[in-house]
Phi, psi and omega in degrees: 000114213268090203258140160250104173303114179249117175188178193213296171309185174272343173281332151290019134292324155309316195269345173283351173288289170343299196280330164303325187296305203297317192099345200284167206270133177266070208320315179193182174239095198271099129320110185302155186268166189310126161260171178292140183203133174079171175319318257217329199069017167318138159292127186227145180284158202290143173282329195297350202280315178313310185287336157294298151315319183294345196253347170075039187258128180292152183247094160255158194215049117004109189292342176178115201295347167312320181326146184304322198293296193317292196322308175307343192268341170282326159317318189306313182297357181052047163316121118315284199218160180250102211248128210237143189202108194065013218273028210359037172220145169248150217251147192322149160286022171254331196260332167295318157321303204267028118241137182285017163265352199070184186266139169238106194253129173234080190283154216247092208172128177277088214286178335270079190250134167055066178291168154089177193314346184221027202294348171286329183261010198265305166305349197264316166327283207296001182085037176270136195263334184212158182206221201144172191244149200210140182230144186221208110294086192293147151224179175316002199241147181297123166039055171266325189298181210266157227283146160238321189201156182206154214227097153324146148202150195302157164255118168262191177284320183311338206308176141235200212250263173326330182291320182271324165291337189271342170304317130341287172338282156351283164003278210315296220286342196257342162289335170334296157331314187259317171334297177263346159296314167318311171282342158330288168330291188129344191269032139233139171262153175253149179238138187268105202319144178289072200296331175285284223280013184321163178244174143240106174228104170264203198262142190324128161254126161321320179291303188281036134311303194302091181296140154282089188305334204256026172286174162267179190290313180288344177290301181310337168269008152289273193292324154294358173278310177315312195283341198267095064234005180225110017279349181081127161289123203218159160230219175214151189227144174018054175106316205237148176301121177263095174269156195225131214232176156034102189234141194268127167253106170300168134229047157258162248243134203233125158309326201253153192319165217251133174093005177272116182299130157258346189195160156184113197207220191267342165307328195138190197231126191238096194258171193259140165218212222226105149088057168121183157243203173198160183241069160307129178273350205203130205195136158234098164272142201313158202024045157237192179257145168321123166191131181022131175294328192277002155278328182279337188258053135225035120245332171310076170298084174238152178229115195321156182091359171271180193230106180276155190109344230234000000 
């Protein structure tokens, strides 16, 4: 079965691995082109784009696969099926057309919960006990088509946003694997999604970072898990922006304004918020590095009773 690979990110690289390992032949790798990254703007290519010249998979990078030209190059390729991940663009009824095995998305989320651009951090936001991995059959619609397989794993209080993609990642690749043998086979089939219970998680914005000290305690350690390493959840301490990392959620009953340094010491920084506190273990003040809360208060002179936020 002759595969064409669609993906961009480092969460689509297990499964273009998976399918290389696997033997299946994979005709090429359809890629976002290389971008500008970092202080330097440097050009930098795509991990899926890396993994792929080492593995010695022909490469296309299309400003936008809609194009007629793209579309025609793909055609060429005779695809039987089209296997998609992570790949950030959504693809045309021309392109959907053209393998007759169809398209295979493989998304990181138990549709249909949390359809669309951000679904790992979106769950760790909302306070979800659980998530997964999901394959499906594309059709026109953002993550609509109907479910071919689906995988669980627990949320833990550690998770962050890295810990839980990669782990996903992980997922994705070994379902990817039962995906298409089962259909070789015949023995899997698609079910059609519960379009009512749907989700949304789009995509992460920088501005919704910015902690709201006066949330409750578990939403703010929810959202700084979500946000960590990206955009990383931040407030401001003396002037300057305070990112805040790995966060312990107390929920005992707290006196003091929502945003009051109550302790700080080689444990974490113990801020006060709405229905409890939090403990941070990890903290970056602006133009310095991530680090030990007890690295960080040996350059930090704070003293409970300051108001971070403010």
């Amino acid at each position: 079965m002759r595969v064409l690979f669609l993906g961009t990110s480092d969460f689509a690289c297990p499964s273009l691995k998976a399918l290389a390992d696997r033997g299946y032949p994979v005709v090429a790798v359809v890629t976002q082109p290389d971008r500008p990254k970092g202080r330097g703007q440097k050009l930098t290519p795509p991990p899926v784009k890396t993994l792929a010249i080492s593995r010695q998979l022909p490469v296309f990078q299309p400003e936008k696969l809609r194009d007629p030209s793209a579309v025609a190059h793909l055609r060429s390729l005779s695809p039987d099926l089209i296997v998609v991940a992570a790949y950030g663009q959504i693809l045309s009824p021309a392109v959907l057309a053209i393998p007759p095995r169809g398209c295979v998305n493989v998304h990181g989320s138990l549709l249909p919960k949390y359809r669309g651009a951000a679904p790992v951090a979106r769950a760790i936001q909302m306070g979800e006990s659980k998530t997964g991995v999901t394959t499906m059959l594309m059709d026109e619609g953002m993550d609509t088509g109907p479910i071919l397989l689906t995988a669980e794993t627990e949320i833990t209080p550690e998770d962050n946003l890295e810990s839980l993609h990669d782990r996903l990642a992980l997922m994705a690749a070994d379902l990817l694997l039962k995906t298409l043998k089962g259909l070789e086979r015949g023995s899997v089939k698609p079910v059609a999604q519960n379009h009512l219970q749907a989700t949304y998680a789009p995509k992460v914005a920088r501005e919704e970072a910015r902690i709201n000290w006066r949330s409750p305690a578990r939403e703010i350690g929810n959202l700084v898990r979500a946000f960590d390493p990206w955009p990383g959840a931040y407030s401001t301490c003396e002037g300057k922006t305070l990112k805040l990392f790995r966060p312990l959620v107390i929920e005992s009953p707290v006196q003091e304004v929502p945003g009051t340094l109550l302790a700080a010491g080689a444990q974490g920084l113990a801020v006060a918020a709405a229905q409890g506190h939090l403990l941070f273990r990890e903290l970056q003040l602006e133009s310095r590095p991530r680090m030990s809360a007890e690295q960080f208060l040996r350059g930090a002179r704070l003293k409970p009773g300051c108001r971070l936020g403010e």
